[in-house]
PDB file of N, CA, C and O in Angstrom:
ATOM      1  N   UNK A   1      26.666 -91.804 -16.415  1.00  0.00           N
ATOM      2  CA  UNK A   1      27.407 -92.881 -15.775  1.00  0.00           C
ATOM      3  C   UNK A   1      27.351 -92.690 -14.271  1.00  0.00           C
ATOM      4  O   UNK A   1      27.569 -91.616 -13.711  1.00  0.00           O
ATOM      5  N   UNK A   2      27.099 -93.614 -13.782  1.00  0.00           N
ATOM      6  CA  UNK A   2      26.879 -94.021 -12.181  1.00  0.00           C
ATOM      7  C   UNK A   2      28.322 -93.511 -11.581  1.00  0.00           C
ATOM      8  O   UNK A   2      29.356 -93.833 -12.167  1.00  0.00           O
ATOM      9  N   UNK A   3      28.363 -92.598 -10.239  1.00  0.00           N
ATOM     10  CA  UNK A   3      30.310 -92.167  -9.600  1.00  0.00           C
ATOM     11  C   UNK A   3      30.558 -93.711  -9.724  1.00  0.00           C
ATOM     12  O   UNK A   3      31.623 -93.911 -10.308  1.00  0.00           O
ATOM     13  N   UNK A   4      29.723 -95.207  -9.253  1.00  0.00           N
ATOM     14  CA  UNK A   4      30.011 -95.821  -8.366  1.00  0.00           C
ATOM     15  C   UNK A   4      30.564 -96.943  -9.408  1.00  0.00           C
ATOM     16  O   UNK A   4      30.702 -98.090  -8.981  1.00  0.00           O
ATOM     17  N   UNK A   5      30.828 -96.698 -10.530  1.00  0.00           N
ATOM     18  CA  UNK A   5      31.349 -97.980 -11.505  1.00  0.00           C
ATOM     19  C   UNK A   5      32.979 -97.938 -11.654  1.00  0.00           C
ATOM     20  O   UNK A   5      33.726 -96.963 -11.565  1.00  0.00           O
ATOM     21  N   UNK A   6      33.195 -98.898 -11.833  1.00  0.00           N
ATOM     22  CA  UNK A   6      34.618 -99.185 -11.710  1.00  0.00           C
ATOM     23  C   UNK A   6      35.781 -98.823 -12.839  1.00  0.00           C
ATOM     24  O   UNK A   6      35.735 -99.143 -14.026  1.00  0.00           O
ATOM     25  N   UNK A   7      36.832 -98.080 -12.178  1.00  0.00           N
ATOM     26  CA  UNK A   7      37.485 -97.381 -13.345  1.00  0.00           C
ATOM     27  C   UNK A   7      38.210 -98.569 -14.000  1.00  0.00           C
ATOM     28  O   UNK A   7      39.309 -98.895 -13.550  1.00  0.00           O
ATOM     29  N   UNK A   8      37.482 -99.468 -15.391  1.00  0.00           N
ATOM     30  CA  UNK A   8      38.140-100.448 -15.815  1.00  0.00           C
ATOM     31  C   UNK A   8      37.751-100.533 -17.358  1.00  0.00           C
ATOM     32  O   UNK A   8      36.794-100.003 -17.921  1.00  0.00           O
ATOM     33  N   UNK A   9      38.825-101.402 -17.927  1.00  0.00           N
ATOM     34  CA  UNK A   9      38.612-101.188 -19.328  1.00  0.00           C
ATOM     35  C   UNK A   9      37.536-101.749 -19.814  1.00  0.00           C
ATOM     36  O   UNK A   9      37.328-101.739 -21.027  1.00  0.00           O
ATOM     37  N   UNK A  10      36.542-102.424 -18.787  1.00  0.00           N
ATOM     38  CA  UNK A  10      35.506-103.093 -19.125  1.00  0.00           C
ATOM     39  C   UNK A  10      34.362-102.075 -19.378  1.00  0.00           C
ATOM     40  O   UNK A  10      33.625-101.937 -20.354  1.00  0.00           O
ATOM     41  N   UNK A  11      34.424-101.526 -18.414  1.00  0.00           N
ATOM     42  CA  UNK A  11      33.630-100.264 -18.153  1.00  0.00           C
ATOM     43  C   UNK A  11      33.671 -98.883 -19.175  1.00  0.00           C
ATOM     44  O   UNK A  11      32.843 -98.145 -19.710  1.00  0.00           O
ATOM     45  N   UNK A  12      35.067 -98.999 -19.106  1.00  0.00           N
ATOM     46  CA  UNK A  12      35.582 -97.873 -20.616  1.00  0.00           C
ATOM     47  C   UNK A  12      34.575 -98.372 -21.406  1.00  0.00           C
ATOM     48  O   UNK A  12      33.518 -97.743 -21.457  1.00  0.00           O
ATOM     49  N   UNK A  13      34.720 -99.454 -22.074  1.00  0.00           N
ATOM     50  CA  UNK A  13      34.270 -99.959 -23.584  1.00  0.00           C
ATOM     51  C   UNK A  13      33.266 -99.976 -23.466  1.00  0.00           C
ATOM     52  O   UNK A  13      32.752 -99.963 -24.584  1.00  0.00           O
ATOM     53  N   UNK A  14      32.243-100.012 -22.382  1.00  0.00           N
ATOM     54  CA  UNK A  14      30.764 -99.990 -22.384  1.00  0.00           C
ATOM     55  C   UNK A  14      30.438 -98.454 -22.455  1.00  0.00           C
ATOM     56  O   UNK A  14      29.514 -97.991 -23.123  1.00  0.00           O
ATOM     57  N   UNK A  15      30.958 -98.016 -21.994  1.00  0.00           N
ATOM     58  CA  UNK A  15      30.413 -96.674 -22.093  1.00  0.00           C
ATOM     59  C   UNK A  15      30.755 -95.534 -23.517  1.00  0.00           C
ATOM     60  O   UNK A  15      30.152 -94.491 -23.771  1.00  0.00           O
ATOM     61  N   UNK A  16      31.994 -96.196 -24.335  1.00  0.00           N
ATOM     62  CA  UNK A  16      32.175 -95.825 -25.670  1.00  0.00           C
ATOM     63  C   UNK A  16      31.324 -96.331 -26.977  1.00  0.00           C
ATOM     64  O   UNK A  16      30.928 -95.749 -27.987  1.00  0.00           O
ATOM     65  N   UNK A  17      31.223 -97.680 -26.501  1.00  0.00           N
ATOM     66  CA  UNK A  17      30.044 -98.541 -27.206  1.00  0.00           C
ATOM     67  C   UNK A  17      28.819 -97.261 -27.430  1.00  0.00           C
ATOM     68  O   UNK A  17      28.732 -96.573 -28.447  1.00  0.00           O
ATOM     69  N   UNK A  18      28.215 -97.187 -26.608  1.00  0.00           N
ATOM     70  CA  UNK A  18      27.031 -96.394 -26.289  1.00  0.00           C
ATOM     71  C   UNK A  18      27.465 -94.604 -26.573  1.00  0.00           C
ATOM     72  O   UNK A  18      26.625 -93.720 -26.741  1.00  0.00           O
ATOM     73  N   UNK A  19      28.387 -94.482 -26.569  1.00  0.00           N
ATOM     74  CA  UNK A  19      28.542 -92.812 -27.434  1.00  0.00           C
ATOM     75  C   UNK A  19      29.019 -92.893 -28.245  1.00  0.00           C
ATOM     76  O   UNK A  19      28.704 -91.848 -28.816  1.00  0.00           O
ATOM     77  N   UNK A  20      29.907 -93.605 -29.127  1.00  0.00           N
ATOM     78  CA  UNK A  20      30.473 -93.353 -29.905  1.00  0.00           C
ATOM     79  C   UNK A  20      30.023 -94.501 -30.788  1.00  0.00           C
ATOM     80  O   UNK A  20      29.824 -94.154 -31.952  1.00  0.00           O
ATOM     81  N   UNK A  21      29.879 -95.382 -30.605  1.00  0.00           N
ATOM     82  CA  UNK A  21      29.348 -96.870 -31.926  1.00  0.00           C
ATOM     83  C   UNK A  21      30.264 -96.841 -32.766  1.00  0.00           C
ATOM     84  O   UNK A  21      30.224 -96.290 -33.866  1.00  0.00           O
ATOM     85  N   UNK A  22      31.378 -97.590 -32.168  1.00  0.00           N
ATOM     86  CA  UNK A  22      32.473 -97.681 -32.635  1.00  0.00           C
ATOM     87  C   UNK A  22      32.388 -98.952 -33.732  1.00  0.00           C
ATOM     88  O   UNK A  22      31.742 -99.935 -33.370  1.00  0.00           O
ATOM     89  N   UNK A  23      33.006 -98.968 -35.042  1.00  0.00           N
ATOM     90  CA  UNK A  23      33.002-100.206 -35.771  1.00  0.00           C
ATOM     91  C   UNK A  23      34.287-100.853 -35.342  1.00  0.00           C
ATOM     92  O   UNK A  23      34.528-101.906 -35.932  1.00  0.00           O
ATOM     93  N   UNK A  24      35.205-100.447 -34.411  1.00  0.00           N
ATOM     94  CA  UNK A  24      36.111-101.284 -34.527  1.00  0.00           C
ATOM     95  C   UNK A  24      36.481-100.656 -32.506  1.00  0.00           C
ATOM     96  O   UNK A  24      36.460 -99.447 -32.275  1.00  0.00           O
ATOM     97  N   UNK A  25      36.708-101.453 -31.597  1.00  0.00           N
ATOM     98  CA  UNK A  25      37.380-101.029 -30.096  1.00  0.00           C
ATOM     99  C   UNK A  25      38.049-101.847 -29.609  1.00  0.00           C
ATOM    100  O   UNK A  25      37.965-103.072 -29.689  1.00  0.00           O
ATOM    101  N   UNK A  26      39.046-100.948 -28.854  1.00  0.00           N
ATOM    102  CA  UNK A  26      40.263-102.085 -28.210  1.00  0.00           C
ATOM    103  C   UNK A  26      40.367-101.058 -26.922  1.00  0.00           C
ATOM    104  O   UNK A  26      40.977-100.035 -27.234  1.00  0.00           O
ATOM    105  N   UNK A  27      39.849-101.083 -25.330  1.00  0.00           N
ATOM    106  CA  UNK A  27      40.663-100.516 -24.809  1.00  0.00           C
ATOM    107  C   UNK A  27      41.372-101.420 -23.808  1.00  0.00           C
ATOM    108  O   UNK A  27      40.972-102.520 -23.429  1.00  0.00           O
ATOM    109  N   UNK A  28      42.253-100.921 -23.515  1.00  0.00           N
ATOM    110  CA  UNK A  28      43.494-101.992 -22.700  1.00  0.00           C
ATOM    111  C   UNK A  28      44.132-100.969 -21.394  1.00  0.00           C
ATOM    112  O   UNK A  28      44.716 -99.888 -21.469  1.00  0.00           O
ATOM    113  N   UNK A  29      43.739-101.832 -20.157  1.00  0.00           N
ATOM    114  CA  UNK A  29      44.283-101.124 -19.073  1.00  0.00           C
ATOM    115  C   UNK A  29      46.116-101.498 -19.140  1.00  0.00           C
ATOM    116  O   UNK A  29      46.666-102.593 -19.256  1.00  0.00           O
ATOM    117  N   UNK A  30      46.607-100.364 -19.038  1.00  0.00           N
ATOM    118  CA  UNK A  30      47.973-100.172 -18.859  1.00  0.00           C
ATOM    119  C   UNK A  30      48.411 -99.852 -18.166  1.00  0.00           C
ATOM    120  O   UNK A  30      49.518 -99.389 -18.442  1.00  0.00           O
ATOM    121  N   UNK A  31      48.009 -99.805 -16.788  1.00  0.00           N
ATOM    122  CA  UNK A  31      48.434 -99.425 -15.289  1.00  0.00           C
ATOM    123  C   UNK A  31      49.739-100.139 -14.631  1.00  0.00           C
ATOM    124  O   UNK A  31      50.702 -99.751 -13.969  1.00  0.00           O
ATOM    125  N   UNK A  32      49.411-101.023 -15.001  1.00  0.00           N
ATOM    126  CA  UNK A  32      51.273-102.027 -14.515  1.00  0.00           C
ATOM    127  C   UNK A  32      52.343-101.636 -14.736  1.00  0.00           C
ATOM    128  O   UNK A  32      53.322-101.793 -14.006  1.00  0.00           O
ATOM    129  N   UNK A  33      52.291-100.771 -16.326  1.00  0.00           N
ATOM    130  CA  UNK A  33      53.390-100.189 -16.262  1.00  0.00           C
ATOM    131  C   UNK A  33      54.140 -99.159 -16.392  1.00  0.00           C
ATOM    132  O   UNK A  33      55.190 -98.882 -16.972  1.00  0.00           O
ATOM    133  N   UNK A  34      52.985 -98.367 -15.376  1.00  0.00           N
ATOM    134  CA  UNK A  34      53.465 -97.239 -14.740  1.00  0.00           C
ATOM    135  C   UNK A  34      53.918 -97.152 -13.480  1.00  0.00           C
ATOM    136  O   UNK A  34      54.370 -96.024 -13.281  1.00  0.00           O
ATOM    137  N   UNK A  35      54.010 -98.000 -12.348  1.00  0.00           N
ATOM    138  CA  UNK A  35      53.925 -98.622 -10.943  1.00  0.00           C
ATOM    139  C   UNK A  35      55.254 -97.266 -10.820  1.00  0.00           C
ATOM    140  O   UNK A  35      56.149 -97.221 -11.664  1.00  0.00           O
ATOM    141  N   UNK A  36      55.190 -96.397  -9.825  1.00  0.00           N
ATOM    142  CA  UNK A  36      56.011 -95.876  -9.552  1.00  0.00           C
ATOM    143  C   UNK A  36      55.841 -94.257 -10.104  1.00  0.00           C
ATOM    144  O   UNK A  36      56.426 -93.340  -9.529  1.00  0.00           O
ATOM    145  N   UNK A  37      55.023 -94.051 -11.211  1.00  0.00           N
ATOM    146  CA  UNK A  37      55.131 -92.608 -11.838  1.00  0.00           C
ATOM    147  C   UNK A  37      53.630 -92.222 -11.308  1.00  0.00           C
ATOM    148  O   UNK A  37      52.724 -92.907 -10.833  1.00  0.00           O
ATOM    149  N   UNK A  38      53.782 -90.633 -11.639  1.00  0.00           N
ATOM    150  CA  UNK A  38      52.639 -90.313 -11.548  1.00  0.00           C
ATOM    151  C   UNK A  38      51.340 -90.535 -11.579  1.00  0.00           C
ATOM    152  O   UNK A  38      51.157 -91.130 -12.642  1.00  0.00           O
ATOM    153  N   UNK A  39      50.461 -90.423 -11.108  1.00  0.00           N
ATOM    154  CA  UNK A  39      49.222 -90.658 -11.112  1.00  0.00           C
ATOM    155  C   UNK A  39      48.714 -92.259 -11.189  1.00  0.00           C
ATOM    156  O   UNK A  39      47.678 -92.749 -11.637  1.00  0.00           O
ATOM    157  N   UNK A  40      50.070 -92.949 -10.462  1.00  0.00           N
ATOM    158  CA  UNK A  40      49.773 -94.780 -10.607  1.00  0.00           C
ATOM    159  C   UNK A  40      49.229 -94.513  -9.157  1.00  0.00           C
ATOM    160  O   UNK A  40      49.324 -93.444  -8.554  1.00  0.00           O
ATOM    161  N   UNK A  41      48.538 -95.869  -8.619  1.00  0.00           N
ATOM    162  CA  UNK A  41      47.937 -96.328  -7.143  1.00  0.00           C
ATOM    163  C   UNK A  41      48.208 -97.832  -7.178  1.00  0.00           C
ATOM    164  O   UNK A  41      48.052 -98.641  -8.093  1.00  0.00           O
ATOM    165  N   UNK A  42      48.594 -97.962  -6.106  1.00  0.00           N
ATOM    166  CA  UNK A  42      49.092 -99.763  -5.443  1.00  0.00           C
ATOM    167  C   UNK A  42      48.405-100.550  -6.183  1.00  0.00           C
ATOM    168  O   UNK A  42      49.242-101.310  -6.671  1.00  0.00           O
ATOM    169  N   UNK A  43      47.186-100.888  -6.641  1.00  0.00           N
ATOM    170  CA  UNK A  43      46.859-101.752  -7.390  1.00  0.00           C
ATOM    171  C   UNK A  43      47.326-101.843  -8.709  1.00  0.00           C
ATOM    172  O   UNK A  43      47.210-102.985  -9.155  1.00  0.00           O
ATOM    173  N   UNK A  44      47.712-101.201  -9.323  1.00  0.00           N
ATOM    174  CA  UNK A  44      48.336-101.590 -10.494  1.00  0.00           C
ATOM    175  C   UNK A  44      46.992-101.592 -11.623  1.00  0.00           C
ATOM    176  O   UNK A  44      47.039-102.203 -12.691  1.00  0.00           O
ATOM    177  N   UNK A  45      45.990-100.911 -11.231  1.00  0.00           N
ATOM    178  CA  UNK A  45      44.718-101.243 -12.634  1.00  0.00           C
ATOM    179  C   UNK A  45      44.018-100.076 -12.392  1.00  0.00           C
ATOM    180  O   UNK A  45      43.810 -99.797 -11.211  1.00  0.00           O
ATOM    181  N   UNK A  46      43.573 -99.269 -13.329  1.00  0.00           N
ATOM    182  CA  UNK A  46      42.745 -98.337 -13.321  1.00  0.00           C
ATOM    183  C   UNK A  46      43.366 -96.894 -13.876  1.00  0.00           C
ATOM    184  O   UNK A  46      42.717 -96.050 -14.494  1.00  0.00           O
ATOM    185  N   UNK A  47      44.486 -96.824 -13.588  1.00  0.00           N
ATOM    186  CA  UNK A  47      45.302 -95.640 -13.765  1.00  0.00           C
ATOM    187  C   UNK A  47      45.405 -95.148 -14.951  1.00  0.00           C
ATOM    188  O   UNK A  47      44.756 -94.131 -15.192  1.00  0.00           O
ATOM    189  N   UNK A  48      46.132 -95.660 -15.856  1.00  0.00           N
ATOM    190  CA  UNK A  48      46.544 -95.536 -17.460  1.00  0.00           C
ATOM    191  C   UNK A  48      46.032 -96.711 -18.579  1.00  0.00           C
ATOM    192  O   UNK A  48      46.314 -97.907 -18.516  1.00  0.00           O
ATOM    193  N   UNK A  49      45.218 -96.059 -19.604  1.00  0.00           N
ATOM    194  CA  UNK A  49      44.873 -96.750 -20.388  1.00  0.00           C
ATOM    195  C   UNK A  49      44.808 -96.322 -21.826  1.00  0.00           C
ATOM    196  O   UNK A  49      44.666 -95.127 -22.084  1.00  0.00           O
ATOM    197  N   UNK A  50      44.913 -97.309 -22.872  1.00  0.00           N
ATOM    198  CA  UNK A  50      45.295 -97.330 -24.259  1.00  0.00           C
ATOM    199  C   UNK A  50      43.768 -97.533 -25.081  1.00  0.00           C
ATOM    200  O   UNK A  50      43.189 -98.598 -24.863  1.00  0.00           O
ATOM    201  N   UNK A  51      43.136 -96.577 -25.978  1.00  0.00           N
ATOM    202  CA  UNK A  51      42.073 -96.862 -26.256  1.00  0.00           C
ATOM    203  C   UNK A  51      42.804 -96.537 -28.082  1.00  0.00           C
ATOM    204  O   UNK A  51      43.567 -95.677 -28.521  1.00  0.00           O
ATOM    205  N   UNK A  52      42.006 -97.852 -28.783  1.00  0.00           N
ATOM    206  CA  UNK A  52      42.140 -97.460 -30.030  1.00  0.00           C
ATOM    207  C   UNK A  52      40.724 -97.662 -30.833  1.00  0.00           C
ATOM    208  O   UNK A  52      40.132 -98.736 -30.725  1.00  0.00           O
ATOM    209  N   UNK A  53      40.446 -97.102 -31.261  1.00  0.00           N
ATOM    210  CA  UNK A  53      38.814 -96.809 -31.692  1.00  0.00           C
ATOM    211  C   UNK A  53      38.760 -96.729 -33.189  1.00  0.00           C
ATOM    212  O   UNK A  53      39.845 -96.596 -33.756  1.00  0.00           O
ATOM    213  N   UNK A  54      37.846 -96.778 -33.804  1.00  0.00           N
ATOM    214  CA  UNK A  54      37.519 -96.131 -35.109  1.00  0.00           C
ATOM    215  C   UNK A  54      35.698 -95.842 -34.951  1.00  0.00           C
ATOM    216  O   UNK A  54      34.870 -96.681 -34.593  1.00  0.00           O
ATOM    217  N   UNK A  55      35.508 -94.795 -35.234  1.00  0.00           N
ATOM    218  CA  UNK A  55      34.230 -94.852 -35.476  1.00  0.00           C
ATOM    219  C   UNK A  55      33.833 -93.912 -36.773  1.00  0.00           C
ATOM    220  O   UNK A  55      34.633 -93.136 -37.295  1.00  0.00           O
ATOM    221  N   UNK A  56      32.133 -94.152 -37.319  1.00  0.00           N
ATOM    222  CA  UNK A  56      32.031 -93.181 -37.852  1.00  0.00           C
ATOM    223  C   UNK A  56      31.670 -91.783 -38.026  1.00  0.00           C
ATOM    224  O   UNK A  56      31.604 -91.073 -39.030  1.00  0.00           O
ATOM    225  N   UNK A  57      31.365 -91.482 -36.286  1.00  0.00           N
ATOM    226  CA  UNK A  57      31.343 -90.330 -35.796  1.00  0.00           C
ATOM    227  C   UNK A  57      32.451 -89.455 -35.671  1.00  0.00           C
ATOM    228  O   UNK A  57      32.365 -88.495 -34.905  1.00  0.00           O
ATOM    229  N   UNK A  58      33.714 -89.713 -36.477  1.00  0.00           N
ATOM    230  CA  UNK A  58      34.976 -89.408 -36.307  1.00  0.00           C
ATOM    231  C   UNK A  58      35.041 -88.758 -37.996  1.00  0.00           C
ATOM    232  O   UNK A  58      35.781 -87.791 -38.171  1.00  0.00           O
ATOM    233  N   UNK A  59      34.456 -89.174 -38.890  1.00  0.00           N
ATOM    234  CA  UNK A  59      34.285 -88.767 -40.452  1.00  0.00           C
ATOM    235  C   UNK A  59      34.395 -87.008 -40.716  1.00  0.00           C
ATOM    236  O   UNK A  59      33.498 -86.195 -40.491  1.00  0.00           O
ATOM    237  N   UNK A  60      35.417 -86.799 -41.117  1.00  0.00           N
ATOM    238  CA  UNK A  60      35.397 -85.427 -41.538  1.00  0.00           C
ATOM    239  C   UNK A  60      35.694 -84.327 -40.314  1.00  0.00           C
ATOM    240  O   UNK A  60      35.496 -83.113 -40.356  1.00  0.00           O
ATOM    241  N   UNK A  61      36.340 -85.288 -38.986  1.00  0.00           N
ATOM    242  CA  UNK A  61      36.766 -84.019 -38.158  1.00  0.00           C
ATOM    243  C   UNK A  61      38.263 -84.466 -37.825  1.00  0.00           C
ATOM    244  O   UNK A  61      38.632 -85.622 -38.026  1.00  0.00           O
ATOM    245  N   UNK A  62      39.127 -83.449 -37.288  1.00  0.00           N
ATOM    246  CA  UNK A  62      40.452 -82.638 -37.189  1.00  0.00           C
ATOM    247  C   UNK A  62      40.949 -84.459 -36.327  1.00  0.00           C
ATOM    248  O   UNK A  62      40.288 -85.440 -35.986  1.00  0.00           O
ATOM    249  N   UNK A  63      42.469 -84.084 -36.289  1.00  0.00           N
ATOM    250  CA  UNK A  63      42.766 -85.586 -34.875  1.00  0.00           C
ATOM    251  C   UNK A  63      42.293 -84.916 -33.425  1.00  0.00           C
ATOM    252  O   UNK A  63      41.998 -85.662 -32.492  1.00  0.00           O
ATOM    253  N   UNK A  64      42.240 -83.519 -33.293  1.00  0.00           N
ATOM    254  CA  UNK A  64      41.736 -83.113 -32.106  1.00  0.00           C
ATOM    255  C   UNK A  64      40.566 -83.033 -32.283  1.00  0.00           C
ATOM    256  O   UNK A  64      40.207 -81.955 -31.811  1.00  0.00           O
ATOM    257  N   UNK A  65      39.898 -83.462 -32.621  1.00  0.00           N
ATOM    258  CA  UNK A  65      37.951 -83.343 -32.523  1.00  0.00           C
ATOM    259  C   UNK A  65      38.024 -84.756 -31.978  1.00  0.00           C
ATOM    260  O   UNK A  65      37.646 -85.049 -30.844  1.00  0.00           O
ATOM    261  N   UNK A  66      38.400 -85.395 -32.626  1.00  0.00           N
ATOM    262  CA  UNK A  66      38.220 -87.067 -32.588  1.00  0.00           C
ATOM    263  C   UNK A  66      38.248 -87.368 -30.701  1.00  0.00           C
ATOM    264  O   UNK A  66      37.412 -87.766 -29.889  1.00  0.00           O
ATOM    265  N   UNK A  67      39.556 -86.967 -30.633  1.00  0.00           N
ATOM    266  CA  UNK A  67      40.343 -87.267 -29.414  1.00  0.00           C
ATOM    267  C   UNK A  67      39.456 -86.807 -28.399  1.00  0.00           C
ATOM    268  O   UNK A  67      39.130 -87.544 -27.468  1.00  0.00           O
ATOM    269  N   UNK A  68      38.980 -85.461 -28.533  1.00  0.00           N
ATOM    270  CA  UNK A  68      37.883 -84.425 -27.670  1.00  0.00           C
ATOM    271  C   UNK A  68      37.224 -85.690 -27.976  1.00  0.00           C
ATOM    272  O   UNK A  68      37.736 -86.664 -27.425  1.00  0.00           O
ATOM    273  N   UNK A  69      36.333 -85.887 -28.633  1.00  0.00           N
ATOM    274  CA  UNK A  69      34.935 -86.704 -28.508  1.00  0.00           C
ATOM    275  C   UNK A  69      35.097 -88.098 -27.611  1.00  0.00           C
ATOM    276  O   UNK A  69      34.151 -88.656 -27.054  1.00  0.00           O
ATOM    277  N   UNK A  70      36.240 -88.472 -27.585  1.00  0.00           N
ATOM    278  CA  UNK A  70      36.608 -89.749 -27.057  1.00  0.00           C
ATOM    279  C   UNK A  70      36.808 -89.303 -25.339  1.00  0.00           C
ATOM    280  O   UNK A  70      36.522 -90.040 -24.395  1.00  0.00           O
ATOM    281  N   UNK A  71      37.331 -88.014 -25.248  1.00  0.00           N
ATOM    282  CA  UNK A  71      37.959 -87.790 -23.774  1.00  0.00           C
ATOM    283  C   UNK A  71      36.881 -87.389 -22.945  1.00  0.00           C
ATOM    284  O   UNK A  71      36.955 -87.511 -21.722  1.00  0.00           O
ATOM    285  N   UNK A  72      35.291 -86.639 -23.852  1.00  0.00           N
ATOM    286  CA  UNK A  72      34.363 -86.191 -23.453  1.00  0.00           C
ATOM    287  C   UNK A  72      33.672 -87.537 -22.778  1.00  0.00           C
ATOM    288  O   UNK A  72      33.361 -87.586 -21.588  1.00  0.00           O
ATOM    289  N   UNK A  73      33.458 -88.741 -23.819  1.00  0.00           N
ATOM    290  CA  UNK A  73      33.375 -89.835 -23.240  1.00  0.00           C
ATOM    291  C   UNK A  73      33.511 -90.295 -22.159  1.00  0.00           C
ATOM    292  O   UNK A  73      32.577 -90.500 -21.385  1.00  0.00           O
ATOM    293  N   UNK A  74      34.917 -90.575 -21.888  1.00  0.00           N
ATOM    294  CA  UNK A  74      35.699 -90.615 -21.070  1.00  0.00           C
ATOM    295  C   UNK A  74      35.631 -89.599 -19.997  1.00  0.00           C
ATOM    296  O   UNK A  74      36.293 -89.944 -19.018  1.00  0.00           O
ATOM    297  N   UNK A  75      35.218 -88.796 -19.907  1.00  0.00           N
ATOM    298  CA  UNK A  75      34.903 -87.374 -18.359  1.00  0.00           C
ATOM    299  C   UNK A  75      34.885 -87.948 -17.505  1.00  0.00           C
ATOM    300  O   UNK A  75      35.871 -87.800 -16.783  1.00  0.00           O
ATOM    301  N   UNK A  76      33.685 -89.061 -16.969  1.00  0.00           N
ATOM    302  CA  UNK A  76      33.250 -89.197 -16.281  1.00  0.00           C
ATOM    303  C   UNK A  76      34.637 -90.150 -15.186  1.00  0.00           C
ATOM    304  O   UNK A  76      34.722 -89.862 -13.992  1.00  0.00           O
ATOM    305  N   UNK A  77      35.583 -91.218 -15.804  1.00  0.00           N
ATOM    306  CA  UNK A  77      36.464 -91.824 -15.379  1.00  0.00           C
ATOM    307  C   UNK A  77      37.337 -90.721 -14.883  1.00  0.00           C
ATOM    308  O   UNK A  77      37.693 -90.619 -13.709  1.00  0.00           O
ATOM    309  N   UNK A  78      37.721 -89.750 -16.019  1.00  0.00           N
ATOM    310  CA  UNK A  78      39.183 -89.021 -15.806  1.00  0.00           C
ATOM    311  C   UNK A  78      38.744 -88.182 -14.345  1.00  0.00           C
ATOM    312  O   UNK A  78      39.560 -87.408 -13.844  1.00  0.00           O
ATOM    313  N   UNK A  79      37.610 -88.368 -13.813  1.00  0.00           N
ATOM    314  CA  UNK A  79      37.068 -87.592 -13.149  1.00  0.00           C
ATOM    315  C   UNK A  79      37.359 -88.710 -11.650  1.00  0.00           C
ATOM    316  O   UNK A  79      37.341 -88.534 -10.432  1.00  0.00           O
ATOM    317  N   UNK A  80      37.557 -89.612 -12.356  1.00  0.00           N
ATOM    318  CA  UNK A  80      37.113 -90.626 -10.432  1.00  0.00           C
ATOM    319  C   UNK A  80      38.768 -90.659 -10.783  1.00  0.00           C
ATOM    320  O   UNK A  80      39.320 -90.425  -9.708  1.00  0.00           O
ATOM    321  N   UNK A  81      39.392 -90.775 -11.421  1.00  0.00           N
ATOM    322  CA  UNK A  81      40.717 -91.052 -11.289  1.00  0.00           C
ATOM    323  C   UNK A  81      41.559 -91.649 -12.571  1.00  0.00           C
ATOM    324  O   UNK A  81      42.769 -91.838 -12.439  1.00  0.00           O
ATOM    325  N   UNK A  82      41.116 -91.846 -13.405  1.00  0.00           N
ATOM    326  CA  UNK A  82      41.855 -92.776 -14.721  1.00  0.00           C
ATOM    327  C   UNK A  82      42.890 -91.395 -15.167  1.00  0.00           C
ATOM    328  O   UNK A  82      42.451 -90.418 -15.774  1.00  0.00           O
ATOM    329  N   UNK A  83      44.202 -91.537 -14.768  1.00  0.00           N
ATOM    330  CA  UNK A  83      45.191 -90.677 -15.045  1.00  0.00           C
ATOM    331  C   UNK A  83      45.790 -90.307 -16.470  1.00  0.00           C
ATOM    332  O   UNK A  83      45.921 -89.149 -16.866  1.00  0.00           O
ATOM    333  N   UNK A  84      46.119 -91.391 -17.151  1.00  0.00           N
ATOM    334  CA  UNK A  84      46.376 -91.068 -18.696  1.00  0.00           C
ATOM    335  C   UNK A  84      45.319 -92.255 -19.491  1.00  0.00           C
ATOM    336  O   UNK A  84      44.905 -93.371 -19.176  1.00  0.00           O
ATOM    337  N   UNK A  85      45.168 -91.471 -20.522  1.00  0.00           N
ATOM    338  CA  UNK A  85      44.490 -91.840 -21.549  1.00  0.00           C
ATOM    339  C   UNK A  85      45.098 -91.867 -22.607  1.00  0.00           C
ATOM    340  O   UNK A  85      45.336 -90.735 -23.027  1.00  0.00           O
ATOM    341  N   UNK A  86      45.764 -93.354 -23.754  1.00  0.00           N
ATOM    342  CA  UNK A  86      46.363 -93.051 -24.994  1.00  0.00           C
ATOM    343  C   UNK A  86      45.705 -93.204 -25.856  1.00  0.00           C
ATOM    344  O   UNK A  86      45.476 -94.410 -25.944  1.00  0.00           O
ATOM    345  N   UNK A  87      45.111 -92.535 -26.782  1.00  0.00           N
ATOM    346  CA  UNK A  87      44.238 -92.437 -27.696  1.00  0.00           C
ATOM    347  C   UNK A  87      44.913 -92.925 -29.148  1.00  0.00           C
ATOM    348  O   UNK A  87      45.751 -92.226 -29.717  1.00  0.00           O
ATOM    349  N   UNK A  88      44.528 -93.989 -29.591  1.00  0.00           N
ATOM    350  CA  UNK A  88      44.662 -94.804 -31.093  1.00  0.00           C
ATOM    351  C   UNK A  88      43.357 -94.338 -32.341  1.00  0.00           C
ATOM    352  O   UNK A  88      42.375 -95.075 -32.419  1.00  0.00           O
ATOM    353  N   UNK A  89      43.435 -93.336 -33.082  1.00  0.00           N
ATOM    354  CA  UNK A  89      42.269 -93.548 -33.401  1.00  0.00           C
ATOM    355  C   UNK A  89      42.390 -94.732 -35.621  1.00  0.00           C
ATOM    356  O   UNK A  89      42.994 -94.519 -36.672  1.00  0.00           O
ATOM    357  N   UNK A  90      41.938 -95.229 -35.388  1.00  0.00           N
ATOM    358  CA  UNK A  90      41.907 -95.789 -36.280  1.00  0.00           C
ATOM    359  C   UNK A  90      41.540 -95.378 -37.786  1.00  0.00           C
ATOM    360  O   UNK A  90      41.575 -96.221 -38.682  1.00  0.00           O
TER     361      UNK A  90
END
């Protein structure tokens, strides 16, 4: 993943699409309503987000494997700044 792409749920889902081949994705930026806590920034988007997934790369491992595989995904954001991550796994 490019530093230069935008920490957004658009961007999330493209980049889970492509590691994980999810049969089922929902991620949803939830930054609004954190405005005031930790790890929020004035814009209100990018900060905290809700991912609920199912895939079948998830078959036969622990809820912490799953979650790891999703957050490994995810590195590259938690890295420019995406502060919490809520993980749904389906």
């Amino acid at each position: 993943m490019s530093a230069n792409l935008p920490i957004t749920a658009e961007a999330m889902t493209d980049v889970l699409r492509v590691r994980l081949a999810p049969a089922q994705l929902e991620v949803i930026d939830e930054s609004y309503k954190h405005a005031g806590h930790a790890g929020a920034n004035d814009t209100g988007f990018g900060t905290h987000f809700r991912v609920r997934i199912a895939s079948p790369l998830f078959l036969g491992k622990t809820r912490l494997a799953r979650h790891r595989l999703v957050y490994d995904a995810l590195q590259d954001f938690i890295d420019q700044g995406a502060h919490a991550i809520a993980i749904e796994v389906l």
